[in-house]
N, C-alpha and C positions, 0 to 999 in steps of 0.2 A: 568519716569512717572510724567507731569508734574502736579500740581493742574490745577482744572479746575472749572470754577461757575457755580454754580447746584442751579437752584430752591427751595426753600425749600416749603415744604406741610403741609397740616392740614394730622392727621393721616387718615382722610377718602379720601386722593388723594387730595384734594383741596388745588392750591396755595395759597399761604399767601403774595406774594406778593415782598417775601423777597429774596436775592439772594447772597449767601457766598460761600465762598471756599469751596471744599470737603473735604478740611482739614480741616477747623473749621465746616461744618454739622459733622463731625467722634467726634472729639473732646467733641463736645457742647450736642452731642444726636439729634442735628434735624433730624427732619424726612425729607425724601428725594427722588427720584424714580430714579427706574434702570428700565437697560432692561432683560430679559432673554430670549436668542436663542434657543432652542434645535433642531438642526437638528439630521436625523434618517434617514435610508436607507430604501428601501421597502423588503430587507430582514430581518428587524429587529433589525436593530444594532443602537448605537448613537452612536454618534457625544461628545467625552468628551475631555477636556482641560487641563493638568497640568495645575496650574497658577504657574508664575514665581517666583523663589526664592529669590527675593525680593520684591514682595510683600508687602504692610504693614498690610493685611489680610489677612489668610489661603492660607500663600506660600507654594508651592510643593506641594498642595493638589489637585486631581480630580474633576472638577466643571463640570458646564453647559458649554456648545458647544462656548457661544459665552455670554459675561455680559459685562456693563458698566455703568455706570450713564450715565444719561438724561442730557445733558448741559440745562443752562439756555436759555429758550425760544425757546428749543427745541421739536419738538412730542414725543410720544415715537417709532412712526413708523420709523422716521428719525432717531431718535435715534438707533435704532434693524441696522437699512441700514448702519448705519456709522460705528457703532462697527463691525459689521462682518467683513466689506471691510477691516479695520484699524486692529483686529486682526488673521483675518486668511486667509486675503488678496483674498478673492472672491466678488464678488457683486451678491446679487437676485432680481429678480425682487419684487417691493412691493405686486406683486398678488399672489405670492409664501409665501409670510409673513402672516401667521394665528394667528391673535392673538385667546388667548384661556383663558384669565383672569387676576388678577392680585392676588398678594398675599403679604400679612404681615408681615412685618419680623424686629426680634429687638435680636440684638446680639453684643455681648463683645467680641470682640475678643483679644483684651490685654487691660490692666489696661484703658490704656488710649485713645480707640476708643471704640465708641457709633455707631454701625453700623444699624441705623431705618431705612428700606427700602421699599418702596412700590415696589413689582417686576411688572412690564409687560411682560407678560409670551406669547412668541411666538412661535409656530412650523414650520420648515421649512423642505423639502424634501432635502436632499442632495444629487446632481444634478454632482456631478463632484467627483474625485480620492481625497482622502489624497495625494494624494502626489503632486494632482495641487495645494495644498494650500501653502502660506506661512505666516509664522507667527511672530506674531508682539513680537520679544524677549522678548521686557522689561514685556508684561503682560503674555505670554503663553510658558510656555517650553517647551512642546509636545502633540502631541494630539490623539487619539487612537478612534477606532470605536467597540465598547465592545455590546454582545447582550444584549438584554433588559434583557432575563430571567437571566443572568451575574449579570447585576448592581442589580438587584432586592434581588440579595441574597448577595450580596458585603453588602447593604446596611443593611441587617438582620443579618449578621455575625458579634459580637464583635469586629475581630481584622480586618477584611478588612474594616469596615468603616471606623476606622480608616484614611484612605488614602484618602477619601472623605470629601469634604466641608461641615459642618454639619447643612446642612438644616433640617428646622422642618419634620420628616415624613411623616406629612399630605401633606406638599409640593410634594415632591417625589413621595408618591399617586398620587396625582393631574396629575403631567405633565407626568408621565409611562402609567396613566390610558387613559392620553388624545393620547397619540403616539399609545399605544397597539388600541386603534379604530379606529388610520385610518391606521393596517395594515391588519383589520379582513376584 
């Protein structure tokens, strides 16, 4: 996983101009922006990730479909395009990328990362098999298609969230609530 230079932002999305490692934005607290994929079936299921067990944030945890930070001078659109292809080795088309908002995020995940993230939160239909996908080792160890009403109680139960990246709940609202309406 190599570093890569990431833009740093005003907390309101706004570049500042400035452009460091993601190792020193973790380090330092800058605030920064990612992307987030969620693809989902039209029967109801998502798209979730192990992240890899080395990791240096929430290894062997269940995440979102598809994450990465924004390279510097990059969109976030480009951004969503690049991390899919690069971690679960499919391409979509960009008219298939919905974006659906963004959201705020500031968490510690060991002493010494400072993880501020502005997320770009996308939805994507999942258009092909698990098992046409391949994955990108060093960030994904496996990936599984769990139903909504599943994760929704994973995420309400003390010990299975546990096994889950511990985003704010209002997040999790957010992008269930946005997927659960476009399968009514």
């Amino acid at each position: 996983m190599a570093d890569e230079l990431i833009d740093i932002v005003k907390r309101d999305g706004k570049l500042t101009g400035e452009v460091r490692l993601k190792s020193e934005a973790h380090r330092l607290g800058l605030y920064h922006a990612s992307v987030h994929i969620w693809f989902y079936t039209l029967n109801g299921k998502i798209l979730l990730q192990k992240r890899a067990k080395d990791k240096d944030t929430f290894p062997n945890l269940w995440d979102v479909s598809v994450a990465g930070h924004i390279g510097a001078g990059e969109t976030p659109n480009n951004s969503a395009l690049r991390e899919t292809e690069e971690e679960i080795g499919t391409t979509i088309d960009k008219k298939n990328l919905d974006f659906i908002g963004t959201y705020f995020s500031e968490k510690q995940p060991s002493p010494d990362i400072f993880d501020n993230e502005l997320h770009y939160i996308f939805l994507s239909e999942l258009k092909v098999s698990t098992e046409e996908l391949t994955l990108q080792k060093e960030e994904v160890s496996e990936i599984k298609l769990i139903p909504i009403q599943l994760l929704m109680n994973h995420l309400k139960d003390i010990d299975a969230k546990t096994n889950y990246v511990p985003h704010d709940p209002k997040y999790y609202d957010f992008v269930l609530k946005e997927i659960t309406n476009r399968l009514i």
